[in-house]
N, C-alpha and C positions, 0 to 999 in steps of 0.2 A: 805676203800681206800687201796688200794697197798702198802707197804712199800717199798722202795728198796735196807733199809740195813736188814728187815727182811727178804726179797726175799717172800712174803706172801703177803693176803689180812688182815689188821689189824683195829683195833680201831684206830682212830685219834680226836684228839680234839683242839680247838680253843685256841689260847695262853692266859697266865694270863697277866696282868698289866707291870708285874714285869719281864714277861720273853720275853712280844714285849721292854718292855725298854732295856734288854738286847741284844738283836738282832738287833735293831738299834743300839745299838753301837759297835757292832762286824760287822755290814755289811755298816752303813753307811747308810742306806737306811733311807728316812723320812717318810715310812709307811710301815708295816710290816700285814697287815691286813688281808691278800690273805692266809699267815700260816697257816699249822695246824702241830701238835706233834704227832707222835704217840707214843701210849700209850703199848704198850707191855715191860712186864719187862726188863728194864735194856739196851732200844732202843733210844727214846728219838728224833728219830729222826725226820727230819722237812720235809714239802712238801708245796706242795702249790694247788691247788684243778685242774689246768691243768697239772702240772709239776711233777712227780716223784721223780724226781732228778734236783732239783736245785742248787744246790752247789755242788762244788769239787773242794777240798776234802767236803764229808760232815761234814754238821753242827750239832751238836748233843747239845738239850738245856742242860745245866747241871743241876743237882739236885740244890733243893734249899737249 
């Protein structure tokens, strides 16, 4: 998938437990499922499998 704070095509992966808990309570939202992360070092950043860029500013999950 695309990144858009990588500006490349990257690895993305499905969020854990513990990091859709946390995004519902940073965005409010009651389902966060549509997520993926990408996985390039030190990115973190989120998408969702139509959207590129869904947030702005972006949302970056934080390390655990």
């Amino acid at each position: 998938m695309y990144c858009y704070t990588c500006q490349s095509d990257e690895q993305h992966r499905r969020l854990t437990a513990d990091e859709k808990s946390w995004l519902k309570n940073r965005t409010g939202r009651k389902t966060v499922e549509e997520f993926f992360m990408c996985t390039a070092p030190g990115c973190r950043n989120l998408r969702t499998g139509f959207q590129k860029h869904p947030f702005d500013p972006v949302i970056r999950v934080p390390l655990p």
